[in-house]
MARTI-582062 format. One record per residue (C-alpha): x, y, z; residue in three letters; residue number from 1. Coordinates in nm, 4 decimals. Example, Ala and Ser with C-alpha at 12.3 -4.5 7.8 and 13.67 -1.06 7.14 Angstrom:
# MARTI-582062
<<1.2300,-0.4500,0.7800>,ALA,1>
<<1.3670,-0.1060,0.7140>,SER,2>
***
This chain:
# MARTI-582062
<<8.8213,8.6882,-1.0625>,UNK,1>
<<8.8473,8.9439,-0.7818>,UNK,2>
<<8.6829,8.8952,-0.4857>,UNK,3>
<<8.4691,9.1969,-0.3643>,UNK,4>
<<8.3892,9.0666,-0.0352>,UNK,5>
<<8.3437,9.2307,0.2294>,UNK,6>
<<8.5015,9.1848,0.5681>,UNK,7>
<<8.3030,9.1432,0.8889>,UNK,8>
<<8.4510,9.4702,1.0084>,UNK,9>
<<8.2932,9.6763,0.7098>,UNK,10>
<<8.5958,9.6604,0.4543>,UNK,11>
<<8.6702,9.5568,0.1630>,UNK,12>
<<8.8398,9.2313,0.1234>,UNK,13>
<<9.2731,9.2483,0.1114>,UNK,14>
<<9.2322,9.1414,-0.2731>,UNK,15>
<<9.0258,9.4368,-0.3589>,UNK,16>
<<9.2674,9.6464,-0.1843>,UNK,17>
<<9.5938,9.4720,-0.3345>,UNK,18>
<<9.4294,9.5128,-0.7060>,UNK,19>
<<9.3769,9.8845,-0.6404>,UNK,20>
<<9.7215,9.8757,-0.5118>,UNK,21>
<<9.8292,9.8166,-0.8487>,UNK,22>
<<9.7346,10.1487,-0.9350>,UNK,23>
<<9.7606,10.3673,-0.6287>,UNK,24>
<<10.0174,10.2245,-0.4738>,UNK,25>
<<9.9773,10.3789,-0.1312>,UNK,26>
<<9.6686,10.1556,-0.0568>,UNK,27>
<<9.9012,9.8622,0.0287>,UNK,28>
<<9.9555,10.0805,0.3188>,UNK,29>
<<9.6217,9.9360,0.4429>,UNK,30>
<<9.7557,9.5169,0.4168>,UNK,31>
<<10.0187,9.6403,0.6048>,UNK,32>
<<9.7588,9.7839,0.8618>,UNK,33>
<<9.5788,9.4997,0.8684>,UNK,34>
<<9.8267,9.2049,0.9180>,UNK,35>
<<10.1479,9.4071,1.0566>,UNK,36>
<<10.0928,9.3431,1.4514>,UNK,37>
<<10.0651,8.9801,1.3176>,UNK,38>
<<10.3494,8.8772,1.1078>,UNK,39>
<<10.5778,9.1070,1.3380>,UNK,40>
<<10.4505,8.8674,1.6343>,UNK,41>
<<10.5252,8.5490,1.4318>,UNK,42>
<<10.8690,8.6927,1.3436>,UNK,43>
<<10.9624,8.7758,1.7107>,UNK,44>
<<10.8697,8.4105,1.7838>,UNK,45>
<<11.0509,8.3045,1.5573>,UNK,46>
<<11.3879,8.5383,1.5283>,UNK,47>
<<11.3931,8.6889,1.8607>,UNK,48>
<<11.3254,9.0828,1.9267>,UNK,49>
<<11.6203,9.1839,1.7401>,UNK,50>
<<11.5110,9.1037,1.3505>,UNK,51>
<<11.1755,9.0902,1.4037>,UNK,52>
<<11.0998,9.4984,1.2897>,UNK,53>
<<11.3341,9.3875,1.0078>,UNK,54>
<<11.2234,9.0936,0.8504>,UNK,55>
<<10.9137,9.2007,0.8441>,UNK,56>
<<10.9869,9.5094,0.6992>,UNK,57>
<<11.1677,9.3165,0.4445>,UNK,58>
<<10.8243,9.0695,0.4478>,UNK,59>
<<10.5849,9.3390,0.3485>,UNK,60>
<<10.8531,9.4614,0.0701>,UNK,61>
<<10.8702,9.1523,-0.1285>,UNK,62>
<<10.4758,9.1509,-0.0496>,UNK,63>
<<10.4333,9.4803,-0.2337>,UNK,64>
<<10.6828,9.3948,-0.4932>,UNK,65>
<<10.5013,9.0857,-0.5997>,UNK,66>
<<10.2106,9.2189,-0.5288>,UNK,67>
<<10.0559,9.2009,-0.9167>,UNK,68>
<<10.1283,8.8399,-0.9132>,UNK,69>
<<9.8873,8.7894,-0.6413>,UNK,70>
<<9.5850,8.5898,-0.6670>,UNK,71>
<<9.2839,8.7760,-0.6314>,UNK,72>
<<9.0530,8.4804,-0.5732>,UNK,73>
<<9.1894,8.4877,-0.2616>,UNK,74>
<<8.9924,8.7383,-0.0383>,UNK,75>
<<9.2427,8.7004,0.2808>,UNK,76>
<<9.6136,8.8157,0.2095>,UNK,77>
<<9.7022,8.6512,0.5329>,UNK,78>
<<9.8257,8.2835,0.4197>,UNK,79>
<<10.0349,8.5110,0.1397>,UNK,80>
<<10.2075,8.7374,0.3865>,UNK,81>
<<10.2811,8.4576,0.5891>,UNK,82>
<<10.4533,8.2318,0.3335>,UNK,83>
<<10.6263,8.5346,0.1966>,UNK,84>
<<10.7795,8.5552,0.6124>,UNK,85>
<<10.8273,8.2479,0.6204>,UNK,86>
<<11.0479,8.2446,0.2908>,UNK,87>
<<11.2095,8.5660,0.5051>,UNK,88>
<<11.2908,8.4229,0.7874>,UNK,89>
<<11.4599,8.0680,0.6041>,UNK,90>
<<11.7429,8.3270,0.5007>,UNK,91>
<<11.8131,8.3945,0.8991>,UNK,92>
<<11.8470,8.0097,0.9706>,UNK,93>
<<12.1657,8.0358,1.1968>,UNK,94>
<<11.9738,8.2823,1.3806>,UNK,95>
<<11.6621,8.1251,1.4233>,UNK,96>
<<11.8919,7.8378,1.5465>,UNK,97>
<<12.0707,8.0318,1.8098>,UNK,98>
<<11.7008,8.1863,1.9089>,UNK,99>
<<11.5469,7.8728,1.9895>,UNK,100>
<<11.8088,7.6943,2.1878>,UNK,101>
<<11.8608,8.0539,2.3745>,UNK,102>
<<11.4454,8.0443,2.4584>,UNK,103>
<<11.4757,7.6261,2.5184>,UNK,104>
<<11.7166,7.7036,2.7963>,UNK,105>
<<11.4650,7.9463,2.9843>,UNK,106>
<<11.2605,7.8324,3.2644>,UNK,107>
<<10.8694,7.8928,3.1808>,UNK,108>
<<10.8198,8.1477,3.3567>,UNK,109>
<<11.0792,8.3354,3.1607>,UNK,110>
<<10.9180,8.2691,2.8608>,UNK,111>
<<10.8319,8.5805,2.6110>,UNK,112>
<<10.5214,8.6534,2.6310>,UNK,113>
<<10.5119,8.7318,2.2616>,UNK,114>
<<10.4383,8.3831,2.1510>,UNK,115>
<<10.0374,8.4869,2.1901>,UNK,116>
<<9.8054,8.2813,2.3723>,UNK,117>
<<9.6999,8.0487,2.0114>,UNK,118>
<<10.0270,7.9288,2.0935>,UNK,119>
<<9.9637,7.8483,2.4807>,UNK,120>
<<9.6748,7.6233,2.3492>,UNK,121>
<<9.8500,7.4651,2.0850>,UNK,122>
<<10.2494,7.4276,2.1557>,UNK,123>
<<10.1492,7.2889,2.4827>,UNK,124>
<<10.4930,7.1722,2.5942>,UNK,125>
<<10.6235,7.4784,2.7865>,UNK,126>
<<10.6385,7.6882,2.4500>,UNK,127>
<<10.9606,7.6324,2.2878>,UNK,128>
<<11.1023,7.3725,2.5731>,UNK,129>
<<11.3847,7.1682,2.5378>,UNK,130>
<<11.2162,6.8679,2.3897>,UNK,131>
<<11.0071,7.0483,2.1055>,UNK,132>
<<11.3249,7.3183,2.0214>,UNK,133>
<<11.5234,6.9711,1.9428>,UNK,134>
<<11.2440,6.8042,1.7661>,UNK,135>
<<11.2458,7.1297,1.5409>,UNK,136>
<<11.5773,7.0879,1.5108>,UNK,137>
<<11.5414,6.7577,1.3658>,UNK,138>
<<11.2928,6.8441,1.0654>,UNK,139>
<<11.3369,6.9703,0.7114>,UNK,140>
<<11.2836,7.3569,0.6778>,UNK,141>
<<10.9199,7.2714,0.5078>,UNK,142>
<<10.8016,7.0397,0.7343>,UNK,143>
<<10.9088,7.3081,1.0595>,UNK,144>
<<10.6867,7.6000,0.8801>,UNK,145>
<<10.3993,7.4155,0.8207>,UNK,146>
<<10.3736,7.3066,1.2298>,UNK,147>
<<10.5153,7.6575,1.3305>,UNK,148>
<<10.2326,7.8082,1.0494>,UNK,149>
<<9.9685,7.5697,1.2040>,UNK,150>
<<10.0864,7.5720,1.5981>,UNK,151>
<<10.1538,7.9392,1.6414>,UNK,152>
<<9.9997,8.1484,1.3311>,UNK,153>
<<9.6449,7.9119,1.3684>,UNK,154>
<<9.6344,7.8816,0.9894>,UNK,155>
<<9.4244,7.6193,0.8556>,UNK,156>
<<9.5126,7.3202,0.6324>,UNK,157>
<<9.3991,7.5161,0.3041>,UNK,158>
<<9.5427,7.8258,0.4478>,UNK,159>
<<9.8937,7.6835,0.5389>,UNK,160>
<<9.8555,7.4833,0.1781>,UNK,161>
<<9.8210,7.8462,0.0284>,UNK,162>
<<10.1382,7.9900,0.1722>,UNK,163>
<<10.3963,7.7227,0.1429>,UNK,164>
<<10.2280,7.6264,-0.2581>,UNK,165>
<<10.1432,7.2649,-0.1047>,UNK,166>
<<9.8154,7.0700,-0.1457>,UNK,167>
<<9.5429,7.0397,0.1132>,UNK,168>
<<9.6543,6.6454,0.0919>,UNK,169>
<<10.0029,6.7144,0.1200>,UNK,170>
<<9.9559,6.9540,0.4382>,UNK,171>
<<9.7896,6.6689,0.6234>,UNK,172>
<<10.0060,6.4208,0.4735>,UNK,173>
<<10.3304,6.6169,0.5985>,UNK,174>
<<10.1621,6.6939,0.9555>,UNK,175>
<<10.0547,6.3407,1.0086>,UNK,176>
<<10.4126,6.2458,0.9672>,UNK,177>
<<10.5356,6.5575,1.1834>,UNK,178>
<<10.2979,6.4426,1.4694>,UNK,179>
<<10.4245,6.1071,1.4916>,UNK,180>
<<10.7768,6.1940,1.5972>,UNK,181>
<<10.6754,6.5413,1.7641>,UNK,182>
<<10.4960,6.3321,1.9952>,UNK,183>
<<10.7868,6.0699,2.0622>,UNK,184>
<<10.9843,6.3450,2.1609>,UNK,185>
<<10.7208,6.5222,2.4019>,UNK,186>
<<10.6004,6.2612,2.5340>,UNK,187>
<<10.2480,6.2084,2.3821>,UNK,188>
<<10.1883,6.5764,2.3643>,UNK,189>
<<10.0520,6.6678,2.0200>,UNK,190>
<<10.2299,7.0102,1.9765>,UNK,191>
<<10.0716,7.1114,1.6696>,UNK,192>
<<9.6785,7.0038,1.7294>,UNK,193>
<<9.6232,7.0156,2.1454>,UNK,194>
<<9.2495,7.0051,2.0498>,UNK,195>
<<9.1498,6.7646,1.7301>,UNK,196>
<<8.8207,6.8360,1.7496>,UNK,197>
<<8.8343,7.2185,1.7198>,UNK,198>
<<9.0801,7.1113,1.4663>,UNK,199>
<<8.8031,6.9432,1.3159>,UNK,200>
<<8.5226,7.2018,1.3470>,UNK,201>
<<8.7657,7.4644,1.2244>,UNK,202>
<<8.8363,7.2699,0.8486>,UNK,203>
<<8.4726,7.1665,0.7962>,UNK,204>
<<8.3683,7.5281,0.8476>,UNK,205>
<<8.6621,7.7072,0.5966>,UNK,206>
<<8.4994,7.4041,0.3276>,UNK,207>
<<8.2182,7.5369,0.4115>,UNK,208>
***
């Protein structure tokens, strides 16, 4: 069933504007307008200034390509876009790799600035420092979206369930297990949730 709602800025919802996509194609133009800065951000982060403009690119072309499969009971395209970038950016492993060792050996001060601040709150430890690049390093390509998609994109459990096609019990199954050694390696700094509580609020209010 498609989701007329509207958005607190006036608008219809993204699902509205996907379905009528399907028809006049040029409205996609508007998700693109809507999440671009975004996903472009996450890609940089992730990829380095060099394919960011281009995976993303090649993000929102898959996204318009599947774009009739989408699910219109979802009023926010956002957790979409970003598991379709994060399916993106697992074909540019080796240079994801070679990104975050080349950020892990900068001091913090030298840090890109285009990590965005939800990421100074949440990856705590210095960004992408030594300790947390390694600990990346060390866990399956699943597991290191989900913390990336909760640490730096701020999705929630149901929202980061949505884009990598995972349960809400699997999510906090997997992160439980990610915290445990993320936290080994940084010392007792939770890299994914610096603040359970907001954590907390956050969930109750999306199952609200």
């Amino acid at each position: 069933m498609l989701v007329e709602q509207v958005t607190a800025n006036g608008e219809v919802s993204d699902a509205a504007v996907i379905a009528r996509s399907l028809r006049e194609p040029s409205w996609f133009a508007e998700i693109f307008r809507r999440h671009g800065s975004e996903i472009v951000r996450y890609v940089h982060a992730r990829l380095g200034p060099e394919l960011a403009e281009d995976v993303t690119a090649e993000t929102f072309l898959a996204a318009f390509q599947g774009r009739a499969r989408y699910d219109v009971s979802q009023a926010e395209a956002r957790p979409w876009l970003y598991g379709i970038a994060a399916r993106q950016i697992g074909k540019h492993r080796r240079a994801e790799s070679r990104y975050r060792r080349a950020v892990a050996r900068l001091p913090a001060e030298h840090m890109p600035a285009d990590f965005g601040d939800r990421s100074v709150d949440r990856v705590v430890a210095q960004q992408l420092g030594p300790k947390l690049s390694a600990t990346l390093a060390t866990l399956s390509r699943q597991d290191r979206e989900l913390l990336l998609l909760v640490a730096w994109a701020d999705l929630t459990y149901a929202e980061s369930a949505q884009a990598l096609g995972l349960t809400v019990s699997a999510v906090r199954s997997r992160l439980n297990r990610i915290r445990v050694k993320a936290r080994k390696a940084l010392g007792g700094v939770n890299p994914a949730l610096s603040d359970e509580h907001t954590r907390a609020d956050k969930e109750t209010t999306s199952h609200g």
